[in-house]
C-alpha positions as CSV (number, residue, x, y, z in Angstrom):
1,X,114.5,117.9,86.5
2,X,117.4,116.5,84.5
3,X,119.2,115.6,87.6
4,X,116.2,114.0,89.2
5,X,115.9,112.3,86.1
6,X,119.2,110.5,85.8
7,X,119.5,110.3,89.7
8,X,116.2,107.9,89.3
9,X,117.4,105.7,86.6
10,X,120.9,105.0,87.5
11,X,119.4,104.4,91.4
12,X,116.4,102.1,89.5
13,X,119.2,100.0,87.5
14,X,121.7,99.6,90.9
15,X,119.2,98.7,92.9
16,X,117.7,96.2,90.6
17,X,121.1,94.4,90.1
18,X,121.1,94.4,94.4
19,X,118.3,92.9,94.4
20,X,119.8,90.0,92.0
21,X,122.8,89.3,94.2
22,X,121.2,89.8,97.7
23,X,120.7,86.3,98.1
24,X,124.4,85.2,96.7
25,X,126.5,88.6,97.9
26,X,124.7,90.7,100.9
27,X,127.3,92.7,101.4
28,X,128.0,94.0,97.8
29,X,124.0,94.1,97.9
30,X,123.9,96.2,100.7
31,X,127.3,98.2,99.5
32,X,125.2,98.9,96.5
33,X,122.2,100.5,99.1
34,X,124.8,102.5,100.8
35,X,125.7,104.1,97.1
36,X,123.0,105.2,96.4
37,X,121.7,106.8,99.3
38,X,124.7,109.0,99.5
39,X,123.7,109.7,96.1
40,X,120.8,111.1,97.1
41,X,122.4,112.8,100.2
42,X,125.2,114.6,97.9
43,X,122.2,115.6,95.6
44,X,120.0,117.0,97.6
45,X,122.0,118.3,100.0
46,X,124.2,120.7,97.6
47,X,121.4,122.7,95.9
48,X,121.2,126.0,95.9
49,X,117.6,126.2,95.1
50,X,114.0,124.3,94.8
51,X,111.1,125.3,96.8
52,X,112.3,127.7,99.8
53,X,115.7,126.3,100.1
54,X,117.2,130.0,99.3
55,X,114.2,131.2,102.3
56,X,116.6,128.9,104.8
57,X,119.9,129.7,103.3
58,X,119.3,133.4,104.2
59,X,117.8,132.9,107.1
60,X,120.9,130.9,108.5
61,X,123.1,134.0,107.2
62,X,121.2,136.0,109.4
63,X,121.1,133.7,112.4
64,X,125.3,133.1,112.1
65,X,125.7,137.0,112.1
66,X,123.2,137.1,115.4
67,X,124.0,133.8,117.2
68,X,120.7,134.6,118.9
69,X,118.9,132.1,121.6
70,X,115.6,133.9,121.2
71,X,113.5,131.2,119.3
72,X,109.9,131.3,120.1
73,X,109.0,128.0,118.1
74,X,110.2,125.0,116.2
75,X,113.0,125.6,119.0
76,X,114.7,122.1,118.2
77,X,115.4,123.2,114.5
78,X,116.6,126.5,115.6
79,X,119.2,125.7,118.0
80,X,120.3,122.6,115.9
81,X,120.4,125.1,113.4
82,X,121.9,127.6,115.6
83,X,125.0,125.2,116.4
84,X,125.7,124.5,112.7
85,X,126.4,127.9,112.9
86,X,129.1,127.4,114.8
87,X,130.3,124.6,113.1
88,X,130.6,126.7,109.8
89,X,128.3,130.1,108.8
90,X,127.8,128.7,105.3
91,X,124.1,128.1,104.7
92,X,125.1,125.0,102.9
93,X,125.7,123.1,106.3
94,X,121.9,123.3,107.1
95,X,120.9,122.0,103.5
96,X,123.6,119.3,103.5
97,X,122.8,117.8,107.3
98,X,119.2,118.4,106.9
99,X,119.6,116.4,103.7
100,X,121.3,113.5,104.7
101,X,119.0,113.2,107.8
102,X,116.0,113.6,105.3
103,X,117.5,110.9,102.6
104,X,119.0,108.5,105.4
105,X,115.7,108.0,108.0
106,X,113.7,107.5,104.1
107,X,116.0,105.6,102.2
108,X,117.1,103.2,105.2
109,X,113.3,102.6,106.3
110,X,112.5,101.9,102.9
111,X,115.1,99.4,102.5
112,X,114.1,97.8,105.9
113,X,111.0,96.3,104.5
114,X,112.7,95.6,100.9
115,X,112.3,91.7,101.9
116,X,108.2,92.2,101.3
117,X,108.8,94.2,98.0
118,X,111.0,95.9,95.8
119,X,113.0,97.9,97.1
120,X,114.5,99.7,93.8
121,X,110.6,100.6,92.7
122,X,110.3,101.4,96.1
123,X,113.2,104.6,95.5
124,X,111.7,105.1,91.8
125,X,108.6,106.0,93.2
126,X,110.0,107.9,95.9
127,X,111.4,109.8,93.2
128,X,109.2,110.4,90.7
129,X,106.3,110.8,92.4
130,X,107.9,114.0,93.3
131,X,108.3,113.0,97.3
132,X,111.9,113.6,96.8
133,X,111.2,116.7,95.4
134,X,109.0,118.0,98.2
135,X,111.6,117.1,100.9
136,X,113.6,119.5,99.4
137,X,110.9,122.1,100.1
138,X,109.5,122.9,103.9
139,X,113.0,121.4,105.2
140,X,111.4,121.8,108.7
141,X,108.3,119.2,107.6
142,X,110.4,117.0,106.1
143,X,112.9,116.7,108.5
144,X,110.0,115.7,111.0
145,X,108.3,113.6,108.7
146,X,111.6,111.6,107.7
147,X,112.3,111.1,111.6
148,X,108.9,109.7,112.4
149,X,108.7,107.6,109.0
150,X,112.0,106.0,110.6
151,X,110.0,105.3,114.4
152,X,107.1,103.4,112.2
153,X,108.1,100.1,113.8
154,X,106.8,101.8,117.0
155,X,103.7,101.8,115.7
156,X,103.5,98.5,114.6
157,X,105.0,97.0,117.6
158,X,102.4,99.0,119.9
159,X,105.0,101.3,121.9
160,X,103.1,104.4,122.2
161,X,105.2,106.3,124.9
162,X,108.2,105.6,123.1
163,X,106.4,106.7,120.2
164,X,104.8,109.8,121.9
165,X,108.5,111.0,123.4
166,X,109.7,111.0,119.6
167,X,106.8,112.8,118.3
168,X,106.7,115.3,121.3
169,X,110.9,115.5,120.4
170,X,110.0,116.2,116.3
171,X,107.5,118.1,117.1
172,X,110.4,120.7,118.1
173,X,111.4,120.8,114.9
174,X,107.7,121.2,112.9
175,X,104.4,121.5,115.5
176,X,102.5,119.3,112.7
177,X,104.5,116.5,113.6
178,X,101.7,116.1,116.9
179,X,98.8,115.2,114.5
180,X,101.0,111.9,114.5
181,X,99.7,111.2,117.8
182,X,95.9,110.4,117.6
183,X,97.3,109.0,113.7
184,X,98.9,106.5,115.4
185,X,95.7,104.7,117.2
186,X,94.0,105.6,114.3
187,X,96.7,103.5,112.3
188,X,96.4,100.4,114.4
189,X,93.1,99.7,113.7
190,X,91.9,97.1,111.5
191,X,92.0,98.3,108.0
192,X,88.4,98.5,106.1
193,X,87.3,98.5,109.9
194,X,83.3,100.8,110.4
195,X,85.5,103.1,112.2
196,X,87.8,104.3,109.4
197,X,84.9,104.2,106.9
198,X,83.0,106.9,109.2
199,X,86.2,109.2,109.3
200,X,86.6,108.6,105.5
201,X,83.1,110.0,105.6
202,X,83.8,112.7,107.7
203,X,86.7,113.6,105.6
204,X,84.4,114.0,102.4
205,X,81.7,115.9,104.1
206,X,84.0,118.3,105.8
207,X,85.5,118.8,102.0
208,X,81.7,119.2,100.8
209,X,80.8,121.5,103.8
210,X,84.3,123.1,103.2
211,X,83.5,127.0,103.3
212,X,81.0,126.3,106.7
213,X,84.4,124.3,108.5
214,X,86.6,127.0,107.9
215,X,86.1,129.5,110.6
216,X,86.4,125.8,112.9
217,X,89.5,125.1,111.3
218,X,90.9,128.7,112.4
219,X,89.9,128.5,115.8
220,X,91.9,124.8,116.1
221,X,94.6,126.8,114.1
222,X,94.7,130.2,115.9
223,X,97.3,128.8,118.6
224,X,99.5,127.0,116.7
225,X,102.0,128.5,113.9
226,X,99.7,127.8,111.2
227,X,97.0,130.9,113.1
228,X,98.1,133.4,110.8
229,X,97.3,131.4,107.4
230,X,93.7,132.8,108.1
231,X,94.5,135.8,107.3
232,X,95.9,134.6,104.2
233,X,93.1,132.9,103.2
234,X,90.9,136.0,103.5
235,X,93.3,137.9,101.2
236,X,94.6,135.4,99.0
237,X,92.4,133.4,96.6
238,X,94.6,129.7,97.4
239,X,93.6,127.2,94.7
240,X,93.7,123.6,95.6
241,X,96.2,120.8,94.9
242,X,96.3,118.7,91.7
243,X,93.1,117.0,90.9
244,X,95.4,113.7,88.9
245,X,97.7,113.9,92.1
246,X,95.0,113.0,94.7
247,X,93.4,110.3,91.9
248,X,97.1,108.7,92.2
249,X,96.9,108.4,95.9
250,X,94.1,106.3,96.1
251,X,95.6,104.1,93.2
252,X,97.4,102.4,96.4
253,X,93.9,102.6,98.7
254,X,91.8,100.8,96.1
255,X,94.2,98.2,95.1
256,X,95.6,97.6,98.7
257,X,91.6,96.9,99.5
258,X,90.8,94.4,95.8
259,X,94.3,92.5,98.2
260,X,93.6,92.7,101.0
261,X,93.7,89.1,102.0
262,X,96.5,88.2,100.2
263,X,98.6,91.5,101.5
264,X,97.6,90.1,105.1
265,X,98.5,86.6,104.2
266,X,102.0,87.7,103.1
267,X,103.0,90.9,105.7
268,X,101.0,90.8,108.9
269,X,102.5,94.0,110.4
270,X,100.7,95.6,106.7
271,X,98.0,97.0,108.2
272,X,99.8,100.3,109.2
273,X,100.9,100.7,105.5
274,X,97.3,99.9,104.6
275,X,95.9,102.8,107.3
276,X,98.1,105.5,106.4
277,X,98.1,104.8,102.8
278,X,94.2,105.9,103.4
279,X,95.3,108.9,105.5
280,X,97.3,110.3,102.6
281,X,94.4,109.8,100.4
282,X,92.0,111.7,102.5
283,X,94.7,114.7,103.3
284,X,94.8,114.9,99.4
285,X,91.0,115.0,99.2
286,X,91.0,118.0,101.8
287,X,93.7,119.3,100.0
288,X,91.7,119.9,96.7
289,X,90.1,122.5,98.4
290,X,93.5,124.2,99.2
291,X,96.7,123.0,98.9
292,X,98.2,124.2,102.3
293,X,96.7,120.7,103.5
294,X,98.7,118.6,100.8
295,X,101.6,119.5,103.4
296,X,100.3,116.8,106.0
297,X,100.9,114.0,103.3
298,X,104.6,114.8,104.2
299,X,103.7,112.0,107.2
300,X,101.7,109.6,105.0
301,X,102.7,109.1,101.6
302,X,106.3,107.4,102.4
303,X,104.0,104.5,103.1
304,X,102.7,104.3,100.0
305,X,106.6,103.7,98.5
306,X,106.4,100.1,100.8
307,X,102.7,99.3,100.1
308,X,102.6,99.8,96.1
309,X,105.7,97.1,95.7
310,X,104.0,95.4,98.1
311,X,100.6,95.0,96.4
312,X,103.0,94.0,93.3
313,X,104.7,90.8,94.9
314,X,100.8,89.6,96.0
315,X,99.5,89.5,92.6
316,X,99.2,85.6,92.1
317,X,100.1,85.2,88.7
318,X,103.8,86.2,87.2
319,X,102.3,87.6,84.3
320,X,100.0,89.8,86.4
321,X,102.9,90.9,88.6
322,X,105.0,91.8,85.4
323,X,102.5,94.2,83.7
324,X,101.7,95.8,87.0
325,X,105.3,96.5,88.0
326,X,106.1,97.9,84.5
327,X,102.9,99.6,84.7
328,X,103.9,101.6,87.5
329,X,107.3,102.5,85.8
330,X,105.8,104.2,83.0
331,X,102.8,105.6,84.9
332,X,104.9,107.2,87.4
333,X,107.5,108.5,84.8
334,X,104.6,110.1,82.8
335,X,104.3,112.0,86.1
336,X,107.5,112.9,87.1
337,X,107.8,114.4,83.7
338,X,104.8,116.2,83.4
339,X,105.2,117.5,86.8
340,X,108.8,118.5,86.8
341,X,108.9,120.1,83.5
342,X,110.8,123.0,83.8
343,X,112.5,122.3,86.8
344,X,116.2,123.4,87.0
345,X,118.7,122.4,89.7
346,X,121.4,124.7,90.8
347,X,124.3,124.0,92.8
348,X,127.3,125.9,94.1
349,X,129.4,123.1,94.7
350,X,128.3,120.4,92.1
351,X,128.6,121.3,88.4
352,X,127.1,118.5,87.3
353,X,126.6,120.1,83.6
């Protein structure tokens, strides 16, 4: 948690200072961006540990030794994984390229729509939120997830084949990555619109009628790689995700719709940020009841990182702007340290104590 810790702050205060001179010095601006992303890159991608990191290390050990074709899903990750192996058979090569595709697609998109916010509170949250944290768990999801994130002007431009080729692409990597396909006409529609307030309503009577939807749920599951989580379910008594982490996600929902009109006045392409922003709120809702769903937010909740900052540069006083923006410093630090408490990050290549 250390490292997280300092890798937030010294990102929060160079970015900040980018910020200042993008208008007088772009390059040393955009110099500055490039910094820090490998920062992130070099962290992320040398650990040795966090989440199932050491569950992908082995099994690349055990894929150099066997060199084996025989991959009966997520066959895109396994053969890019399965020519890393050629390149070197240190499990590190998987963690450091997965990382830098992970932290690059993120980091870059982010900074892409830095001109309708702020693009260092944009990373902070990214970071303390614990998003950064999670992408260094289910490498598979987040890989996908950081790919699509990176396509999201295909969805705001309306180009749903090129769209649905990527998707159909990442979905080599992760099979979730297809729920991004009905997402995506689901995202284009008018925020606020009768149609996304009946499958809000769906979404909290299907958590109310939760123990009646499940054998449904198994049946849609049974096919896909996610079938044998039933049994688990049966077996295992799964609690659900964080209560305070789902209230935080629709922080962004409820203050995005007390905005709307000035958010729409200011970005018109918004509305997808808006739409997904909702999604992530609703996948958190579901996920109360177990936390296997809170994985699906891997899609949704990089839009929150663009729509918060976003919300902050509307507000139409200075003052208003000021407390809110400092507000969400402290806030989201409060989190980051409650939730990380404990956390230790091991490294066989950076001894960074």
């Amino acid at each position: 948690m250390v490292v997280c810790l300092i890798l937030v702050l010294i990102s929060y205060l160079l970015l900040f200072m980018a910020r200042q001179v993008e208008n007088k010095n772009k390059g040393l601006a955009l110099t500055t961006i490039g910094i820090v992303i490998v920062a992130f890159c070099l962290i992320s991608g040398f650990r040795s540990n966090i989440g199932d990191t050491e569950t992908y290390m082995q099994s690349y050990t055990v894929l150099a030794n066997n060199q084996s074709m025989e991959f009966s899903q997520d066959v895109g990750f396994n053969t890019m994984s399965l020519f890393l192996t050629y390149l070197s058979p240190d499990p590190q090569l998987l963690i450091l390229f997965t990382a830098i595709i992970i932290a690059v697609c993120n980091l870059v998109t982010l900074a892409r729509y830095r001109k309708y916010s702020y693009y260092e509170l944009q990373v902070y949250l990214y970071v303390t939120s614990g998003y950064f944290l999670t992408t260094m768990n289910g490498i598979r999801q987040a890989l996908s997830a950081a790919i699509l994130f990176s396509f999201t002007h295909l969805i705001t431009k309306g180009k749903f084949l090129l769209y649905l080729i990527v998707v159909l692409v990442v979905s080599t990597f992760h099979q979730s990555a297809l729920v991004m396909i009905p997402v995506y006409f689901l995202a284009r529609l008018k925020p606020w619109s009768k149609r996304l307030m009946l499958i809000s309503l769906a979404v909290f009577g299907f958590v109310i009628a939760f123990d009646m939807m499940l054998p449904f749920v198994f049946d849609v599951l049974q096919n896909t790689q996610y079938g044998y989580y039933e049994e688990y379910f049966m077996e295992n008594n799964w609690g659900g995700s964080s209560l305070i982490r789902t209230v935080i996600n629709y922080v962004p929902v409820g203050l995005a719709f007390m905005l709307r009109r000035e958010i729409k006045e200011k970005w018109s392409e918004s509305d997808i940020f808006v739409n997904m922003s909702l999604f992530n709120a609703l996948v958190m809702t579901v996920s109360l009841k177990n936390w296997i769903f809170a994985r699906f937010s891997y899609y949704f909740q990089p839009y929150n990182f663009v729509l918060l900052p976003l919300i902050v540069s509307v507000l139409p006083r200075e003052k208003e702007r000021r407390v809110l923006y400092y507000l969400l410093l402290v806030c989201y630090l409060i989190f980051m340290l409650v939730e990380q408490t404990g956390l230790v990050y091991e490294s066989n290549y950076l001894n960074l104590f």
